[in-house]
Residue frames as qw, qx, qy, qz and C-alpha x, y, z in Angstrom:
[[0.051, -0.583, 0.020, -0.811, 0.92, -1.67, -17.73],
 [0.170, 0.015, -0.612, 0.772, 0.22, -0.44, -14.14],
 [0.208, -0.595, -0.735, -0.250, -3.59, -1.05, -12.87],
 [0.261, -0.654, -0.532, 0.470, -3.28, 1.51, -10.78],
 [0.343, 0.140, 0.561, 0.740, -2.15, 4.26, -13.74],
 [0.321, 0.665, 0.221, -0.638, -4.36, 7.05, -14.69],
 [0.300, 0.667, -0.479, -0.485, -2.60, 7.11, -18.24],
 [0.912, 0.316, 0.128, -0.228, -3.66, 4.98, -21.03],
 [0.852, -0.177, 0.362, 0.336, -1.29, 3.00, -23.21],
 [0.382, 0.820, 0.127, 0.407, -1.13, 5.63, -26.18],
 [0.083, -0.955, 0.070, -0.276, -0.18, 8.15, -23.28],
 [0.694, -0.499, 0.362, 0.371, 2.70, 6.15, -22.04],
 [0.731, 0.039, 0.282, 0.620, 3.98, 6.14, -25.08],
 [0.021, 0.954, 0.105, 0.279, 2.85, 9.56, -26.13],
 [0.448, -0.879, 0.130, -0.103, 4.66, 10.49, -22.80],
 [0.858, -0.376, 0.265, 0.228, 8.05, 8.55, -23.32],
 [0.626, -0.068, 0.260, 0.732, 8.86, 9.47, -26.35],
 [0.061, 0.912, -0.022, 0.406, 8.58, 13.51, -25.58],
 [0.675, -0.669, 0.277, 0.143, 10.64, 12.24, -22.23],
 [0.822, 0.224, 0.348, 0.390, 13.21, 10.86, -25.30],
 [0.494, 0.707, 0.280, 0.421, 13.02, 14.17, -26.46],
 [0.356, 0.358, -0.118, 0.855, 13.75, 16.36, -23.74],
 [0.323, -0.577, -0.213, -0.719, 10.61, 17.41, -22.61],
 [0.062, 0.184, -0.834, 0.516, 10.18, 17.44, -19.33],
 [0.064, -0.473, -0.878, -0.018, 6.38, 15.87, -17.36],
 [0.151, 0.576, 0.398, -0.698, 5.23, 19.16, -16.59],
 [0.298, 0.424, -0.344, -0.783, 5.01, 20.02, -20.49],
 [0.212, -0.048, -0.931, -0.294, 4.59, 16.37, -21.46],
 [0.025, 0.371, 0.876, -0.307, 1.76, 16.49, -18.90],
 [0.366, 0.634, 0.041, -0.679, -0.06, 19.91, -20.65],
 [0.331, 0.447, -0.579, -0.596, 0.52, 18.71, -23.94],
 [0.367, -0.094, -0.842, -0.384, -1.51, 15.26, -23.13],
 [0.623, -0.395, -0.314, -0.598, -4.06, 16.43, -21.11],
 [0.676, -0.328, -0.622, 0.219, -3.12, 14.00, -17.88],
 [0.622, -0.763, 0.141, 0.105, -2.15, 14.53, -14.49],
 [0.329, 0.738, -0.555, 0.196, 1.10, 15.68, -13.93],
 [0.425, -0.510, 0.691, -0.288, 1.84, 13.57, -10.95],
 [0.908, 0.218, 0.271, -0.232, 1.13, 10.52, -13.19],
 [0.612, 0.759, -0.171, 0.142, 3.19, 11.84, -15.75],
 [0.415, -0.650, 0.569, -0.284, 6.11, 12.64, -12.76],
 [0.754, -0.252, 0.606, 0.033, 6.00, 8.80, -11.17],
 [0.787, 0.584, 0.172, -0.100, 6.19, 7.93, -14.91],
 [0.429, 0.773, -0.381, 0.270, 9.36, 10.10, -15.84],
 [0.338, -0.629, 0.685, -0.144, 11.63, 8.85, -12.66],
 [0.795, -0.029, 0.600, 0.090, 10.74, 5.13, -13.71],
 [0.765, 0.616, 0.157, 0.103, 11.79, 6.08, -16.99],
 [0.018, -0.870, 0.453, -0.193, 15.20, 8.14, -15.85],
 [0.594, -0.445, 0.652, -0.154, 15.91, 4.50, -14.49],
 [0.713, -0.012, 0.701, 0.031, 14.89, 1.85, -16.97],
 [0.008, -0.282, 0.602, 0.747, 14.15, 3.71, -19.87],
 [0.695, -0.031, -0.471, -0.542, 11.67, 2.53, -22.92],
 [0.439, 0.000, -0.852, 0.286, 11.91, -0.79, -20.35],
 [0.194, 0.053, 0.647, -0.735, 9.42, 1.39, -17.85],
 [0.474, 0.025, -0.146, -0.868, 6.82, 0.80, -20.01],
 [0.581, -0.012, -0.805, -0.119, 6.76, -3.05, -19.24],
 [0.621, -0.579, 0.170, -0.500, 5.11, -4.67, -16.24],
 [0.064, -0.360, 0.928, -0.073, 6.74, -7.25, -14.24],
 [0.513, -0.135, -0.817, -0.226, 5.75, -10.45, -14.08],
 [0.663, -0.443, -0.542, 0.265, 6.59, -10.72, -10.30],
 [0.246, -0.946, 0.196, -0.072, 7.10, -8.62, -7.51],
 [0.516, 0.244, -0.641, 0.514, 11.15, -8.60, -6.07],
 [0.576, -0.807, 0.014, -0.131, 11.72, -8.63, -2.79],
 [0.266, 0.740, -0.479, 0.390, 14.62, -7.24, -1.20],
 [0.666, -0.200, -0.563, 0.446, 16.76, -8.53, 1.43],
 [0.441, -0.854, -0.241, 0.134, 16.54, -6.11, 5.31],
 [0.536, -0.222, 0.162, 0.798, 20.46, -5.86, 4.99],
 [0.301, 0.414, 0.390, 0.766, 19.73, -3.98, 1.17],
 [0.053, -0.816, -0.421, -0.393, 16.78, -1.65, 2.46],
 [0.589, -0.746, -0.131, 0.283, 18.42, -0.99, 5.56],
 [0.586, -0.071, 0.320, 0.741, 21.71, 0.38, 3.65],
 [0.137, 0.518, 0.402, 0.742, 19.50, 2.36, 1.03],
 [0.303, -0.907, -0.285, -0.062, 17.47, 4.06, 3.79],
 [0.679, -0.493, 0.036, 0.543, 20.72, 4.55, 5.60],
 [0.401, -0.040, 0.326, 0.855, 22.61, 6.18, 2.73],
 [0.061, -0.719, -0.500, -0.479, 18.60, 8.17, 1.59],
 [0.059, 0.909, 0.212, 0.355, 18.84, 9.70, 4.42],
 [0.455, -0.527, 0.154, 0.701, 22.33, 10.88, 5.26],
 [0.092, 0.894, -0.049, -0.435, 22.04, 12.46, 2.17],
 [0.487, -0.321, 0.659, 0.474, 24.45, 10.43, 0.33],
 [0.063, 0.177, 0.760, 0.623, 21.90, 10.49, -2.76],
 [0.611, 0.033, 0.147, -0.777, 18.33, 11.48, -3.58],
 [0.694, 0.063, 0.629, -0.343, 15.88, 8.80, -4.41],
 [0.769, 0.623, 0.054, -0.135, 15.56, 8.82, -7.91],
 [0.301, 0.626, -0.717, 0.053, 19.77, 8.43, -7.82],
 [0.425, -0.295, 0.838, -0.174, 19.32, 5.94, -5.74],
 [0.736, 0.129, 0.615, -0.251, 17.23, 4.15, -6.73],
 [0.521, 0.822, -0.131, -0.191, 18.68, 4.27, -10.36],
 [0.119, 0.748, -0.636, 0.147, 21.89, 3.61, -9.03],
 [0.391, -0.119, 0.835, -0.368, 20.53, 0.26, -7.06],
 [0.233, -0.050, -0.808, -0.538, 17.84, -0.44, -10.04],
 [0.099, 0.258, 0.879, -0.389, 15.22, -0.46, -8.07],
 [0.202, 0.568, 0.747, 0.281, 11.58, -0.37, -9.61],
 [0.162, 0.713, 0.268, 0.627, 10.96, 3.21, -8.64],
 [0.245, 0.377, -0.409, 0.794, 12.10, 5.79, -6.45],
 [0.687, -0.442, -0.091, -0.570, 8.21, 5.87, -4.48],
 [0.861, 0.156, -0.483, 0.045, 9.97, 2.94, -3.33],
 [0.453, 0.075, -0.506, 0.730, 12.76, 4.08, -1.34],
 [0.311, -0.524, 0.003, -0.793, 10.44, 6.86, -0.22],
 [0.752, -0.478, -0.107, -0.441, 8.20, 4.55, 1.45],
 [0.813, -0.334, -0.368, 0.304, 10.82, 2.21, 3.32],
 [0.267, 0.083, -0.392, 0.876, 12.58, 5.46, 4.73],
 [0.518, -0.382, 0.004, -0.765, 8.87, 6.76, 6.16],
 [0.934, -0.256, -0.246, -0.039, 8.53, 3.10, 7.66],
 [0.688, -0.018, -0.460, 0.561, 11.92, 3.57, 9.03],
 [0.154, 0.381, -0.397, 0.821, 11.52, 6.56, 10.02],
 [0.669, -0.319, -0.399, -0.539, 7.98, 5.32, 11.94],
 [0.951, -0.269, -0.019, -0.155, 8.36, 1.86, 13.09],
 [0.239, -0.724, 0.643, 0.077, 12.76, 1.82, 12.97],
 [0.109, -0.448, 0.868, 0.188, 14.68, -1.05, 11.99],
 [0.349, 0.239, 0.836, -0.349, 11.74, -3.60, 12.61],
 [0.526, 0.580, 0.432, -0.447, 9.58, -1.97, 9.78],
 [0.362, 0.619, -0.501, -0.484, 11.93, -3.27, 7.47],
 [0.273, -0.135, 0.945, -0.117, 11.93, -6.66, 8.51],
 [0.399, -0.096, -0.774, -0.483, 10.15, -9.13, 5.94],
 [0.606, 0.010, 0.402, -0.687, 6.55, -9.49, 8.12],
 [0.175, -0.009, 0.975, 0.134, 5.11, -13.15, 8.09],
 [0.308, -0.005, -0.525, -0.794, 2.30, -14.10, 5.80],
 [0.479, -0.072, -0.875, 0.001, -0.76, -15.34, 7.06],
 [0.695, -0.633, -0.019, -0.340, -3.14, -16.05, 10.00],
 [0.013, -0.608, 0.732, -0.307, -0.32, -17.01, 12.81],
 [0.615, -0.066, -0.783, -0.067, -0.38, -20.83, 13.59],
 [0.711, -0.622, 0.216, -0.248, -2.01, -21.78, 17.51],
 [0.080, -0.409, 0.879, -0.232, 0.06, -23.56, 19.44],
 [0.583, -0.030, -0.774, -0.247, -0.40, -27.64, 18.80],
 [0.326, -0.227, -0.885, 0.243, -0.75, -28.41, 22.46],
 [0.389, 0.190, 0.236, -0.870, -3.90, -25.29, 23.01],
 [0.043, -0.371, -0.824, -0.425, -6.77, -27.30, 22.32],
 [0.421, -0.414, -0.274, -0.759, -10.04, -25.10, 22.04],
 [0.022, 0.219, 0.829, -0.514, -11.53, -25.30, 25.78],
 [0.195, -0.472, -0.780, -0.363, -14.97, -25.23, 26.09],
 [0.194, -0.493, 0.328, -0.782, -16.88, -23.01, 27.99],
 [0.167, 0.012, 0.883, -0.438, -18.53, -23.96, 31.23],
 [0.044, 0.620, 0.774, 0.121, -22.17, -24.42, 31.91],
 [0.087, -0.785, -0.397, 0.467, -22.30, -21.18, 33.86],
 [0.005, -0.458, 0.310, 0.833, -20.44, -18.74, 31.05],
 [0.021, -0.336, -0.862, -0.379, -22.98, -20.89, 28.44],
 [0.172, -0.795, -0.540, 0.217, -25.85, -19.24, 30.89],
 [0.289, -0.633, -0.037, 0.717, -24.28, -16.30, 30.98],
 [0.050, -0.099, 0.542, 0.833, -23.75, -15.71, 27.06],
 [0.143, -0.470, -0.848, -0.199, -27.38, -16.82, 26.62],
 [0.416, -0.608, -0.352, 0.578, -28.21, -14.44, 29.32],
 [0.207, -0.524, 0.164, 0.810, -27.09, -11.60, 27.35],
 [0.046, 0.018, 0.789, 0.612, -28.21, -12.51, 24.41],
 [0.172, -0.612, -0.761, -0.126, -31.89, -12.68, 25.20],
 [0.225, -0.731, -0.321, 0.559, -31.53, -9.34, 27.22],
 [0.113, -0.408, 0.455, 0.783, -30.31, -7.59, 23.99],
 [0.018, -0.165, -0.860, -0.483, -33.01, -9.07, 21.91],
 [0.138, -0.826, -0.510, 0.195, -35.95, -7.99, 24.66],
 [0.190, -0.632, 0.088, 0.746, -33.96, -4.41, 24.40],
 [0.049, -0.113, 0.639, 0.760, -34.34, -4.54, 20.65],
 [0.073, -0.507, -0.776, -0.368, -37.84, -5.69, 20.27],
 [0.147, -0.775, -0.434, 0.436, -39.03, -2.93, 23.17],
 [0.057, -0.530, 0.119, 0.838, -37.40, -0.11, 20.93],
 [0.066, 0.228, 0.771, 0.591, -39.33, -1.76, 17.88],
 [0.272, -0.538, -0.735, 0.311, -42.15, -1.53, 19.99],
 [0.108, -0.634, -0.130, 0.755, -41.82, 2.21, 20.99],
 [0.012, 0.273, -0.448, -0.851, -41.11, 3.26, 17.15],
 [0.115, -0.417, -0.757, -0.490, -44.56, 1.58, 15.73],
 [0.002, -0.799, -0.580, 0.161, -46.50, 3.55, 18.66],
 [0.295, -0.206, 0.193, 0.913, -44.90, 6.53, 17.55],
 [0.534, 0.606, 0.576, -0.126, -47.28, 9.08, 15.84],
 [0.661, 0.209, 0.326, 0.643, -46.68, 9.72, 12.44],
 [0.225, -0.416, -0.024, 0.881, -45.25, 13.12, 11.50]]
């Protein structure tokens, strides 16, 4: 199941098989008490995979730029809604497509691109310079002026009389 889920495991299934029956989430969602918009993300991953939505992956997928770029492309000429698409392409759930066509429509092409993992590597031949003497004085310099500025407003607040 999905840690992020309002709806217990009973209520998935509770909630799949009235979806089995017909029922759509706004009734399935009065008739167990949840959030409908739980119930909602629930039915589209279930309009896709079926009794199969009730499993968690193991792993995430990750898509190739070409694929998202195409699905965004065809989301939003219109060629499909999300839940067809993404039905039609298997993808894990239609929130999905949502969000890489709001990044495209954002950050363009580029905010589909796979983004590297990671603190970015320095360059092998930057070695860490040192500072001088005089920016050493300087930081030092500041430091002690910020500390006399801190102890003078202690200062002020103990002569303070009390209210």
């Amino acid at each position: 199941m999905f840690q992020s889920s309002s709806l217990t495991t009973d209520q998935r299934l509770s909630a799949v098989d009235l979806f089995e029956q017909g029922i759509g989430y706004t009734a399935v969602s009065s008739k167990l008490n949840v959030s409908a918009r739980a119930v909602r993300c629930l039915e589209e991953r279930f309009k896709i995979w079926g009794r199969a939505a009730l499993e968690s992956k193991p792993t995430k997928q990750i898509h190739s730029f070409e694929f998202k770029l195409e699905l965004v492309r065809q989301f939003l000429e219109g060629e499909g809604t999300a839940p067809d698409l993404a039905r039609r392409h298997q993808l894990s759930s239609p929130s999905l497509l949502r969000t890489w066509a709001n990044t495209y429509r954002i950050h363009g092409e580029d905010g589909l691109r796979p983004k590297t993992k990671g603190r970015p590597k320095t360059v092998s031949g930057a070695e860490r310079v040192e500072p001088t003497e005089l920016e050493q004085l300087r930081r030092e310099n500041q430091r002690l002026a910020a500390e006399n500025a801190y102890l003078k407003k202690v200062r002020a607040l103990r002569n303070q009389p009390p209210r």
